[in-house]
MITI-374020 format. One record per residue (C-alpha): residue in three letters; x, y, z. Coordinates in steps of 0.001 Angstrom, whole numbers, plus 500000, padded with zeros to 6 digits. Layout:
N
alaXYZ
...
This chain:
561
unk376010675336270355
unk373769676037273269
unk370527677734272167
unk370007679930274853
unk373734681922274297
unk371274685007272643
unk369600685023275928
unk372551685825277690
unk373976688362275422
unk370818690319276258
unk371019690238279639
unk374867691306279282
unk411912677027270281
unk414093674437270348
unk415632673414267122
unk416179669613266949
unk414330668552269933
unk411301665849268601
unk409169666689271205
unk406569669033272613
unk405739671353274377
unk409625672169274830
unk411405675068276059
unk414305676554274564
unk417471675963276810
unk419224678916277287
unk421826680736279657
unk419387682278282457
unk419595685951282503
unk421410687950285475
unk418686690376286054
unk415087690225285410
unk412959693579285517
unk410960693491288654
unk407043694154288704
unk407676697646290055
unk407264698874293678
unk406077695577295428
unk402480696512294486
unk401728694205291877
unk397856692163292390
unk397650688807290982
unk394732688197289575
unk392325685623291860
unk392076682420290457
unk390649680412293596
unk388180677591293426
unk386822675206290663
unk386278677531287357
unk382341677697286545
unk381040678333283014
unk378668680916281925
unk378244684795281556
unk380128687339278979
unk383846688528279337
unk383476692254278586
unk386417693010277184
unk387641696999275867
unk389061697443272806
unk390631700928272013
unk389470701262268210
unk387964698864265759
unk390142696434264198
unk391197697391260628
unk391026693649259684
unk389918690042260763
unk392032688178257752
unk395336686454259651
unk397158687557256974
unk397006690669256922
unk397316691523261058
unk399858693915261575
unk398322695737265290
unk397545694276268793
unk393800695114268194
unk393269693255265361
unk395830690666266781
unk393538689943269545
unk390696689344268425
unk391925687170265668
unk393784685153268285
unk390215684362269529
unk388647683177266659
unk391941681194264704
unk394855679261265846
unk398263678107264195
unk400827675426264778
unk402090676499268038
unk401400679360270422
unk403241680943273509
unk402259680230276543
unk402289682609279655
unk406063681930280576
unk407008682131277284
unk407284678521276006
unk406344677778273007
unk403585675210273578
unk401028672976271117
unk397611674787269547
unk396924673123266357
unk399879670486266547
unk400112668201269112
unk404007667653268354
unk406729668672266333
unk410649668068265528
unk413702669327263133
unk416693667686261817
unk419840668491263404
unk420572671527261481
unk416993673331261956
unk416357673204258562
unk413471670668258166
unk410530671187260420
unk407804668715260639
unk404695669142262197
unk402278666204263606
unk398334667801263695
unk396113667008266022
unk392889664881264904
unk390090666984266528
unk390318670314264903
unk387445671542262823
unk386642675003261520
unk383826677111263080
unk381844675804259744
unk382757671865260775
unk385354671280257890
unk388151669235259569
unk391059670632259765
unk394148669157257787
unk397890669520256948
unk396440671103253316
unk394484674179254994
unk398130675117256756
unk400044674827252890
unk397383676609251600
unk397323679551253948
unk401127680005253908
unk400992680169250317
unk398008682434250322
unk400388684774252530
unk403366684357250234
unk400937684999247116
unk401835688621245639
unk397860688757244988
unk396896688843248341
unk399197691531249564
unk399996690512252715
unk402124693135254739
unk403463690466256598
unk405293688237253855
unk408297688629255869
unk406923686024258466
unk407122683210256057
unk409595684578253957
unk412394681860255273
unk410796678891253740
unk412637677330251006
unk411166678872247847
unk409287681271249377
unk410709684910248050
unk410690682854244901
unk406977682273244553
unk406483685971246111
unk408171687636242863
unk406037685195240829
unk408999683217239289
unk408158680029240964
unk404875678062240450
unk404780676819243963
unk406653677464247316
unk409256674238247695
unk409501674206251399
unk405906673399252099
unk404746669950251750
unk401819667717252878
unk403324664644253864
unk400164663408254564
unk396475664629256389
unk398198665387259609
unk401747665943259173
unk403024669183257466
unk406981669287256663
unk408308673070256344
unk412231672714254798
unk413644676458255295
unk416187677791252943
unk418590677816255962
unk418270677786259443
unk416699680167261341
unk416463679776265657
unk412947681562266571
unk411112679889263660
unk408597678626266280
unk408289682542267376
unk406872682721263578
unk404992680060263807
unk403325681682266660
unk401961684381265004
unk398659685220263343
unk400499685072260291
unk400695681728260235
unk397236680751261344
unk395149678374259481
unk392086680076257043
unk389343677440255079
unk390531676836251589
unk386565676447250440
unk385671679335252276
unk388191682307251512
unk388268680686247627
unk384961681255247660
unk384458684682249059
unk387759685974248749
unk388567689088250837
unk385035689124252113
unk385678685745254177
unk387272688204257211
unk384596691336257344
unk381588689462257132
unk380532687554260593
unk378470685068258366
unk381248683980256103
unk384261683880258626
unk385401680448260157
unk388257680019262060
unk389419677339264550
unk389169679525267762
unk387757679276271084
unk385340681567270440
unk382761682199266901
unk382316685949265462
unk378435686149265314
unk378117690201265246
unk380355692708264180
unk378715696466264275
unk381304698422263134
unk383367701078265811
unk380744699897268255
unk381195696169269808
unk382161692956268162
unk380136689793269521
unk381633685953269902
unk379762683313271016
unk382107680404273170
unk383168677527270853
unk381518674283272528
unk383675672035269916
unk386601674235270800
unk389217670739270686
unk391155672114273592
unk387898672165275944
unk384984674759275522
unk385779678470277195
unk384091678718280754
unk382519681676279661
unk379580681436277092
unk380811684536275201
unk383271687457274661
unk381986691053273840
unk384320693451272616
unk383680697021273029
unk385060700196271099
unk385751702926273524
unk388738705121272345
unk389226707309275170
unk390964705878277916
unk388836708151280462
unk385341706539279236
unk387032703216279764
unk387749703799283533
unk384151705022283715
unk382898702050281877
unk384710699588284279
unk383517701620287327
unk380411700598286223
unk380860697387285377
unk380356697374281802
unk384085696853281605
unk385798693287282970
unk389417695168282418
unk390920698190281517
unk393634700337281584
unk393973704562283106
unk394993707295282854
unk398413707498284414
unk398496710176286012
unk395501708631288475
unk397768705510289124
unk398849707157292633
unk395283708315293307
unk394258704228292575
unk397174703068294794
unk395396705057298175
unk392121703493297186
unk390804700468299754
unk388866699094296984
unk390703699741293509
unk394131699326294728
unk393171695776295242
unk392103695753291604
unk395617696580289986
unk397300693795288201
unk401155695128286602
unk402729693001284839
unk406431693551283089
unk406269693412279633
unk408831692654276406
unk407723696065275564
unk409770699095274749
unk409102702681274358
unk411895704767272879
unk412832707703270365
unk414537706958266924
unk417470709221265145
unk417145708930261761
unk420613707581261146
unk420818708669257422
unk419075711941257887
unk420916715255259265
unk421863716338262002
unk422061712856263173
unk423440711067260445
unk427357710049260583
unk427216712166264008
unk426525709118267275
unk428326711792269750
unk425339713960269106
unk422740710965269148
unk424437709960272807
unk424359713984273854
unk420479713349273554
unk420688710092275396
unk422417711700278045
unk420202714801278781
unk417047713050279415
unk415864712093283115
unk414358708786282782
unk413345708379285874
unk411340711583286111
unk409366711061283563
unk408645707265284700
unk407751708539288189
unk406004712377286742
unk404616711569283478
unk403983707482284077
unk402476707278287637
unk405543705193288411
unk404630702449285882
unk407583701359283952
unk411410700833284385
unk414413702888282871
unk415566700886279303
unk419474700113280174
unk419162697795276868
unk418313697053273855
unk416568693821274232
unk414012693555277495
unk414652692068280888
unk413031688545281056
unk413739687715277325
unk416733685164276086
unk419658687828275489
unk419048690127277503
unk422184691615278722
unk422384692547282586
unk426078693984281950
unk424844696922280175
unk424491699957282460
unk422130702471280210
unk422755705895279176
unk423325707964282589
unk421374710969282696
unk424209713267283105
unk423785717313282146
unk427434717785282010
unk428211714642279482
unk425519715960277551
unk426825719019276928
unk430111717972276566
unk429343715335274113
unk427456717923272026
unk430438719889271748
unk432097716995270010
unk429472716697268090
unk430188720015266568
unk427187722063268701
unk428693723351271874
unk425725724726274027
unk423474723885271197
unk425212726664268537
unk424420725947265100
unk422331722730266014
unk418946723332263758
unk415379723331265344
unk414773719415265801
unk410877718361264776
unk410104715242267509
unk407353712962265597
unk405004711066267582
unk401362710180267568
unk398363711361269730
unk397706708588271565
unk398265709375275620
unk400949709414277229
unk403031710528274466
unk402077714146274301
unk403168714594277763
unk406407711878277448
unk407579714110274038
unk406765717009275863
unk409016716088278556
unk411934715334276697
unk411275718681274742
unk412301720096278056
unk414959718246279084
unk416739718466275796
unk416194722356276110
unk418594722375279239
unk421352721416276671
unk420885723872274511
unk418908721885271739
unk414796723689270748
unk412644721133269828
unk409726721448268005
unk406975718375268642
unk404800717347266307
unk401875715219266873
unk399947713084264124
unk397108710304264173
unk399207706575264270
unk398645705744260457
unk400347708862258848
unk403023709014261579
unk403430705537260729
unk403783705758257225
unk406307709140257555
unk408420706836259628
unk408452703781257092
unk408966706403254646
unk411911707758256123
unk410478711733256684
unk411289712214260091
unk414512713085261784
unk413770712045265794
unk410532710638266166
unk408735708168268742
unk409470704239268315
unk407843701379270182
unk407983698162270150
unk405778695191271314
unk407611691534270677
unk406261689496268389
unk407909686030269684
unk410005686016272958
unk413537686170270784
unk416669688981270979
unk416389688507266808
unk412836690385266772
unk414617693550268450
unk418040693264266601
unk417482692191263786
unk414126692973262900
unk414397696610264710
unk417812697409263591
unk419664695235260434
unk420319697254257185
unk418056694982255649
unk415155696315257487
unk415327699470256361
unk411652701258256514
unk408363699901257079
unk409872696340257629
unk411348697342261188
unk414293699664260662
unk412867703177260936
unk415928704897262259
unk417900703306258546
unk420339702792261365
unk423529700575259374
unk426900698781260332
unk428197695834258817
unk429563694027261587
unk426197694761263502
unk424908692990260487
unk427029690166260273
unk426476689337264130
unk422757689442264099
unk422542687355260919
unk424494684413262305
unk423176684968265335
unk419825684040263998
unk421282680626261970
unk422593679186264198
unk421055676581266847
unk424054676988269916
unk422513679429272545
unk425239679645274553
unk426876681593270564
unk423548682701270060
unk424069684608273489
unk427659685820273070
unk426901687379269265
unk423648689241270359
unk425643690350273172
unk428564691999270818
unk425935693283268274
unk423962694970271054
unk426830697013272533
unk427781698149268987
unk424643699846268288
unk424484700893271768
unk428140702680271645
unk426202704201268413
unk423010705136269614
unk420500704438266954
unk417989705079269460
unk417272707232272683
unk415513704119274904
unk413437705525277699
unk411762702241279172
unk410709699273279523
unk407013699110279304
unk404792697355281881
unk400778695885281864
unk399055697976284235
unk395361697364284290
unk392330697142286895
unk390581694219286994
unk386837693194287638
unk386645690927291641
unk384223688978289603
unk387226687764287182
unk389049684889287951
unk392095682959286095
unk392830686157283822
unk396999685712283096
unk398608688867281924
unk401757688125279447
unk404854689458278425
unk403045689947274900
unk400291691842276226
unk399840695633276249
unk396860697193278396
unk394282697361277636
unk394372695009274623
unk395894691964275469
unk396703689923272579
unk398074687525274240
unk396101686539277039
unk393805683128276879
unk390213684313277474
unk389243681018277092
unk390471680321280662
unk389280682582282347
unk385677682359284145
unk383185684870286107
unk382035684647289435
unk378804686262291210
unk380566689054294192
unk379699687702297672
């Protein structure tokens, strides 16, 4: 490592295709959602990149954990994207791409995966990397001891669920074949299994170090050792977190010679902090987005981005008044003026939701025309429903959590919803109990959003709405129909897009005819950007102002002119 890098901190999916990188083939979509009113900034990336200086980068709270396997938030998603890698990874236009492995293949059915590492990986700590650290941290995930929230990510190898309940010894599907080649054998086949391969899940932890300090490994800056681009050397709690660039990093050092990750919650002190330049990105307040537009120097500053990103309300589908009732769950969807509140509440950032599953994502289904915002259908529909003009409807409680804008987006729907004849109460709760009164099932209309996790229609479908999901693993509204069921699950076995396609596209217009959920839009990046910052790439994956997605590593600082 260089020894001057403290100096500068004080002065600052294709199943049975055999090669890679390889994108999945699949019928291109009709639509795609455009970047919003023409205004979009790409980010500068002119001239040869330079190395040196530190990426300050905002984070909006401290991340509950560093251990892969237990990541279940962009925060904590980002920064352990910087400091591990797995198998694969996604690149900016959504193909899934090398990290770790340098190739891959299946068999014809998708069952057997094998993976081919590459021979220059080495943990932060300069233990090589082999086939053996990726068995062992899948099984460390699938191990009831470690208590991994996200069990479901691996859950599709053979013998996996098996070795979870403690009945099996060892998981079958995983075996080292040899120092570099890893074989995964699913219990049967499953088409994004590179999405889950992509995920911090699935990233690589040293055996010798976590057996030796067990949980500690992940909270301790001294003990952790990843694979990543960049090293944790300082972690002061709710304050910063401090990385140090990777110079053995074995796809080429970062241009910068550190990252610094700062804690500011509010989304006001962030703007402030960037106006001073203590901030490389961030995010605002919406309602100053048209106020940033006018502005000769800021406006220039703006990078948007369309995102796989949803923001919507849930009906708790087993829960009354909503349950056995979809005329009164598409009386909702019909009252509410989506593009108000995109252009009033928003600053104009975002795009109605006419779907399900995003524009610019396999599946997505142009046909689909939304849910019209109608005052006449609504009231009509809640007649049906049993509620004419709102008579005998009881007061609905509308769950979200604090975090701007959803006051003010709840608050608008509480109005439009009172045009119908329906009194809403809101109710407003930090994210981790409104969380866990979702998963638990306590709510009867409540906020839901959604950030994919792999660029696939099965992590909306299936994940957000099968039976199976009920709860914390997805399905918050408990929303259930067996031929929604059946679609979605064959859907995901087999390896024919073109089916894959058509069955997504049957089991999306059942729930939509059923309204599980009132959409309200698509969610875009909208951030401001430091003129010193060049080759930043905003994702699909990201979400401002964390971007979990985004490859710091490639990005580099210039000095203003």
């Amino acid at each position: 490592m260089r020894n001057y890098f403290w100096l500068i901190i004080i002065l600052v999916l294709t199943v049975g295709l055999i090669a890679c990188p390889a994108k999945e083939q699949t019928p291109e979509p009709t639509d795609q959602l455009s970047a919003g009113n023409g205004d979009v900034q790409p980010v500068a990336d002119e001239g040869e990149p330079v190395y040196g200086g530190i990426y300050l980068y905002p984070l909006d709270t401290d991340p509950p954990t560093l251990d892969p396997a237990m990541v279940t938030d962009t925060v904590s998603s980002a920064v352990v994207g910087s400091i591990f890698d797995g198998l694969v990874k996604i690149s900016p236009d959504g193909e899934y791409v090398h990290a770790i492995a340098e190739r891959w293949g299946a068999n014809p059915d998708g069952t057997v995966w094998t993976f081919y590492l590459k021979d220059n990986v080495y943990f932060h700590h300069g233990k090589k990397v082999t086939a053996e650290d990726f068995a062992y941290s899948f099984r460390r995930v699938l191990n009831k001891d470690t208590a991994s929230p996200r069990t479901w990510v691996l859950d599709k190898i053979l013998g996996a669920k098996e070795y979870l309940a403690g009945t099996a010894s060892d998981v079958a599907g995983i075996k080292v074949i040899d120092e570099k080649t890893l074989e995964i054998t699913l219990a049967e086949p499953f088409a994004p299994f590179l999405g889950l391969m992509a995920m911090s899940t699935a990233f690589a932890v040293p055996k010798d170090i976590v057996d030796q300090y067990g949980r500690e490994f992940a909270s301790d800056p001294s003990k952790i050792s990843g694979t990543g681009p960049f090293i944790l050397r300082t972690w002061d709690r709710k304050n910063y977190l401090l990385l140090e660039s990777n110079e053995e990093y074995f796809d080429g050092r970062p241009y910068v010679d550190g990252l610094k990750y700062l804690i500011r919650t509010e989304q006001v002190t962030r703007l402030q902090e960037f106006r001073s330049g203590n901030l490389f990105h961030t995010d605002f307040p919406p309602e100053l987005y048209p106020d940033i537009k006018k502005d000769p120097v800021e406006s220039k500053l703006v990078v948007r981005r369309p995102l796989m990103d949803v923001y919507n309300l849930g009906f708790n589908c087993q829960k009354p008044p909503f349950k056995d009732n979809p005329k009164l769950r598409l009386a909702f969807n019909h009252a509410i003026d989506r593009e108000f509140l995109i252009n009033n509440v928003l600053g104009g950032v975002g795009t109605p939701s006419k779907s399900i599953v995003p524009p610019g994502i396999f599946g997505y289904d142009a046909g689909l025309e939304g849910y019209e915002y109608n005052i006449q259908t609504a009231k009509d529909l809640l007649a049906e429903a049993g509620y004419p003009n709102g008579e005998g409807l009881p007061e609905i409680t509308l769950w979200f959590d604090s975090r701007p804008p959803r006051p003010d987006i709840c608050q608008t729907v509480q109005i439009d919803l009172a045009k119908i004849g329906v009194n809403v109460k809101l109710r407003q709760l930090e994210w981790d109990p409104f969380l866990e009164a979702v998963d638990a099932g306590e709510p009867e209309f409540f906020q839901l959003t959604w950030l994919a996790d792999y660029p696939d229609p099965e992590n909306f479908l299936y994940v957000l709405l099968d039976s199976k999901q009920w709860g914390k693993l997805g399905n918050g509204t408990r929303y259930s129909n067996p031929q929604f069921d059946s679609l979605v699950e064959e859907a995901g076995r087999i390896t024919d897009q073109a089916k894959r396609w058509d069955l997504y596209g049957q089991a999306e217009r059942i729930a939509f005819d059923e309204a599980p959920w009132l959409p309200l839009y698509y969610n875009e990046c909208a951030i401001l950007v430091n003129e010193k910052v060049r080759g930043l790439e905003i994702t699909a994956l990201d979400r401002a102002p964390i971007l979990p997605s985004a490859e710091i590593e490639k990005v580099w600082l210039v000095e203003e002119e």
